[in-house]
C-alpha positions as CSV (number, residue, x, y, z in Angstrom):
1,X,0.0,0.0,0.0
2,X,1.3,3.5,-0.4
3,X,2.7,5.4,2.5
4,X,0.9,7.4,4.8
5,X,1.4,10.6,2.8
6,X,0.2,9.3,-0.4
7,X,-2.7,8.0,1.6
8,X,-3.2,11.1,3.6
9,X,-3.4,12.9,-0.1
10,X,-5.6,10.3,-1.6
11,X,-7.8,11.0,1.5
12,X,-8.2,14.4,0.9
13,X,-8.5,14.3,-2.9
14,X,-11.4,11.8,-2.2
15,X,-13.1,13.5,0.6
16,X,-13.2,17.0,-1.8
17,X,-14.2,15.1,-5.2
18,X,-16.8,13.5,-2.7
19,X,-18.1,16.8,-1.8
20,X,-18.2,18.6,-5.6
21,X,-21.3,18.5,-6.8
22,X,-22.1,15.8,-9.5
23,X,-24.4,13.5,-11.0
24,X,-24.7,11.5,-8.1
25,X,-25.3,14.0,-5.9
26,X,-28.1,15.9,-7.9
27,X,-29.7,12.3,-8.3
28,X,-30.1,11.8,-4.6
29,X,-31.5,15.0,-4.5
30,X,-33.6,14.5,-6.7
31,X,-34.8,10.8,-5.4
32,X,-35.2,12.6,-2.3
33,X,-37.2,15.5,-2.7
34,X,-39.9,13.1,-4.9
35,X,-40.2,10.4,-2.3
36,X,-38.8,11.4,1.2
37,X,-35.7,10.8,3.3
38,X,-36.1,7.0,3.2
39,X,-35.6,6.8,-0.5
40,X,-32.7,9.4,-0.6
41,X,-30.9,7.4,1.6
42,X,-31.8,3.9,0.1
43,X,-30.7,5.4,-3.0
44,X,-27.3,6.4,-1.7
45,X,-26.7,3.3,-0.5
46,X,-28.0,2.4,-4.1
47,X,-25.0,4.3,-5.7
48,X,-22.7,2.8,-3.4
49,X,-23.4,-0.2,-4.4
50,X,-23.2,0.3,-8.2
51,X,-19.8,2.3,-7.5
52,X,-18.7,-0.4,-6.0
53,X,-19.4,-2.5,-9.0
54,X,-17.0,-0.3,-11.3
55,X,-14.0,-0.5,-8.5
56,X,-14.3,-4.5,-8.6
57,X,-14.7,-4.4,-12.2
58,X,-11.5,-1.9,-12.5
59,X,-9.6,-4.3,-10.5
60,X,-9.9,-7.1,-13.0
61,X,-9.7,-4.4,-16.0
62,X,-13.2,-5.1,-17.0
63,X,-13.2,-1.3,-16.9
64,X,-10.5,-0.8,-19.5
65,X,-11.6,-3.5,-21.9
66,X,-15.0,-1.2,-21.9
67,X,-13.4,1.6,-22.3
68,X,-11.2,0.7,-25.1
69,X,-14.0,-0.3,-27.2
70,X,-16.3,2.6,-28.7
71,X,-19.2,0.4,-29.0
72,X,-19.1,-1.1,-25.9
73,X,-18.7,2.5,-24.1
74,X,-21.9,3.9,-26.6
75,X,-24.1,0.4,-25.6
76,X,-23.2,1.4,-21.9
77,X,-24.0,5.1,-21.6
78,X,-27.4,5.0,-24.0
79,X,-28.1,2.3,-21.5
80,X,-28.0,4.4,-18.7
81,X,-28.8,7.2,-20.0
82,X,-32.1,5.8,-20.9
83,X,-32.7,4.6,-17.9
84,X,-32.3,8.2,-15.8
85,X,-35.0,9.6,-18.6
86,X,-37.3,6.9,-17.9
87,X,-37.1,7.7,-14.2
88,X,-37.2,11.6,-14.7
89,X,-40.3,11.1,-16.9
90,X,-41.9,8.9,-14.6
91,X,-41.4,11.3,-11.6
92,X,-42.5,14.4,-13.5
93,X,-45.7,12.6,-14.9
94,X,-46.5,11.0,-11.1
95,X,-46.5,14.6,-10.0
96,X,-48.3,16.0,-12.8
97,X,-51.1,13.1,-11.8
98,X,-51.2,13.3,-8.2
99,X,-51.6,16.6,-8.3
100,X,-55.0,16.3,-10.8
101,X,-56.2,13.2,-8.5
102,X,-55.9,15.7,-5.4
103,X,-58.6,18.0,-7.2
104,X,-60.8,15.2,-7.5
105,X,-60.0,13.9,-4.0
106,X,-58.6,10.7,-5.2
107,X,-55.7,9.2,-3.0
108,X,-52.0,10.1,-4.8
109,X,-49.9,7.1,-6.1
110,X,-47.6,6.0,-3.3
111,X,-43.7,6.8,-3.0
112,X,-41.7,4.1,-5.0
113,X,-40.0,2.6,-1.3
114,X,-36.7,2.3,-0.5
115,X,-36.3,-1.2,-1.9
116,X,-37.0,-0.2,-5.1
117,X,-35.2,3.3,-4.5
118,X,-31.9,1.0,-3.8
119,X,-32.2,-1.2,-6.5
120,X,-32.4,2.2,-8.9
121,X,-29.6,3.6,-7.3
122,X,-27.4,0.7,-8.2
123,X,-28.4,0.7,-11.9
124,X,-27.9,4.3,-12.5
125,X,-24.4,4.0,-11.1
126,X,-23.7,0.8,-12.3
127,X,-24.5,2.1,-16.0
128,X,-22.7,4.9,-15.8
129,X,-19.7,4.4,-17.9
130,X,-18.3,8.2,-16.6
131,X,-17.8,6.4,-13.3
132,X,-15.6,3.8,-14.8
133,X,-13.3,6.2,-16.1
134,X,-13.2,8.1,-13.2
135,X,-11.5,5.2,-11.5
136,X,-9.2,3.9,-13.9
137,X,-7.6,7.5,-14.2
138,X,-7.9,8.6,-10.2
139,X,-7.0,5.6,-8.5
140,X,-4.3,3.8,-10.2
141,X,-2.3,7.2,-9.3
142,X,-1.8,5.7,-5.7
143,X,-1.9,2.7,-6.3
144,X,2.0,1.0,-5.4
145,X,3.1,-1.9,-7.8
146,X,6.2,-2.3,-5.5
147,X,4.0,-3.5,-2.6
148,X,2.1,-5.7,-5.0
149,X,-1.1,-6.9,-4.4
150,X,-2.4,-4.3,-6.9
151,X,-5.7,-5.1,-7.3
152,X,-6.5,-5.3,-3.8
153,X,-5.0,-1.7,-3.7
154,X,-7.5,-1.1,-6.0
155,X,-10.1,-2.3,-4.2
156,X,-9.7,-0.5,-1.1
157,X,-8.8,2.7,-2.2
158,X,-11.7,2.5,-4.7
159,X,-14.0,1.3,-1.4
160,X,-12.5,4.7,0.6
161,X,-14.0,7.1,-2.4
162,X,-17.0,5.4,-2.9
163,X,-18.0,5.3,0.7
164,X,-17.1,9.4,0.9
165,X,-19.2,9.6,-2.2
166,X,-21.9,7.7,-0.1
167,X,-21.5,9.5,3.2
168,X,-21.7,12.8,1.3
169,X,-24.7,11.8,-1.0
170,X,-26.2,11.0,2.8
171,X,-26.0,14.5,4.1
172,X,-27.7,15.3,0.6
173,X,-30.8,13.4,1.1
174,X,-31.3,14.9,5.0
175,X,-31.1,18.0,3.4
176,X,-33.3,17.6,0.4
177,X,-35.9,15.9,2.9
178,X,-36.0,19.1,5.2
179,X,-36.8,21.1,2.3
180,X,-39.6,18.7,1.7
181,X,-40.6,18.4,4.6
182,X,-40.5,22.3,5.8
183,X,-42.7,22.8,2.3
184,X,-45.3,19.6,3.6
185,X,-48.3,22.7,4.2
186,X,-47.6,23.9,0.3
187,X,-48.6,21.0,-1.8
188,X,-48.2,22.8,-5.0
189,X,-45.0,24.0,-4.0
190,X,-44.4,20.2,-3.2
191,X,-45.3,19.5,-6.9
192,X,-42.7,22.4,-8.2
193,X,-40.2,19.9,-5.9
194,X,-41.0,16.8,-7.8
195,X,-40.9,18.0,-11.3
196,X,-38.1,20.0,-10.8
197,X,-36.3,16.6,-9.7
198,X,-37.6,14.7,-12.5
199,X,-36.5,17.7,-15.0
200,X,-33.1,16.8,-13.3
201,X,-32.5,13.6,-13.6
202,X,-33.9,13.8,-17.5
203,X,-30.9,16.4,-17.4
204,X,-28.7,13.9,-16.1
205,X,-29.8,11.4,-18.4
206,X,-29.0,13.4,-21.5
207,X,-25.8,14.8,-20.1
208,X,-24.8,10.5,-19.9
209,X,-26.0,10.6,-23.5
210,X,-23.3,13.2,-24.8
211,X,-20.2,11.9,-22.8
212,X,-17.2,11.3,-24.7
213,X,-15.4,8.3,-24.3
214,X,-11.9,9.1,-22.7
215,X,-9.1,9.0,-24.7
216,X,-6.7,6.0,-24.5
């Protein structure tokens, strides 16, 4: 493993990429403000989970054959791409209906639920070949080959970002759900909330559209 310096510095380069503002981030947010605390946090767990799958995946260089190949980088992104606009749609469009079936006093479509919150969560990370590349180009930089063992270098200092990512997209969803919750007496204002977080997460769907694949 590297020294306590290089770890010190990895640290801190995690802990502030953790904290900038990024797709994961805004999707919590979003996730949050449409269904409640419960499904922010299940869906940080979520993106854990599906960050996880690109650190394991890095460490056996399933990561770099994907990246290498155009059409295998294209097939992944549209993937996931389509997959945030699906969710984005269906959030704005549950809003839109809930709020006509409150006019007619007809009970609103229930929140999604944390299982199902989680299990998005991992797919939307999982697909998201921008994650990949992030690291195969961070990590490696502290990774030692002299103390061998690389892969399991990779592992744990991929397991160190993702759970700052994790921690951070945590302190997101308590935030998001006490804006929610502090707007609970507006229910049109609630309505704003949840298609402005479906409008994002479209956003973030067609912003995995355009990504380039990284140079090699």
């Amino acid at each position: 493993m590297p020294d306590l310096s290089q770890l010190a510095l990895y640290f801190a380069a995690a802990f502030v990429l953790a904290v900038t503002p990024g797709p994961g981030l805004f999707y919590v947010a979003a996730r949050t403000l449409a269904g409640g605390r419960a499904e922010g946090v299940a869906s940080s767990f979520g993106t854990g989970l599906g960050g996880m799958v690109h650190v394991l995946a890095g460490s056996l260089g399933v990561s770099a054959i994907v990246l290498a190949s155009a059409e295998l980088f294209t097939a992944l992104k549209l993937i996931g791409a389509a997959y945030l606009v699906w969710i984005g749609l269906r959030t704005f469009q549950s809003a839109r209906r809930e709020a006509s079936t409150a006019l007619n006093s007809v009970p609103a479509t229930p929140p999604i639920g944390p299982l199902r919150a989680f299990r998005e969560g991992v797919l939307v990370e999982a697909l998201n070949p921008k994650t990949a590349a992030f690291f195969l180009a961070f990590v490696p930089q502290f990774v030692d080959p002299a103390g061998g063992h690389v892969a399991l270098q990779f592992v744990v200092l991929g397991f160190v970002s993702v759970a700052l990512n994790t921690l951070a997209d945590i302190v997101v969803a308590f935030a998001a759900s006490g804006i929610r919750e502090g707007a609970a007496a507006r229910p049109a204002f609630i309505r704003r909330l949840r298609e402005a977080s479906g409008t994002a997460m479209i956003a973030l769907g067609i912003g995995l559209a355009l990504a380039k694949r990284p140079a090699t």
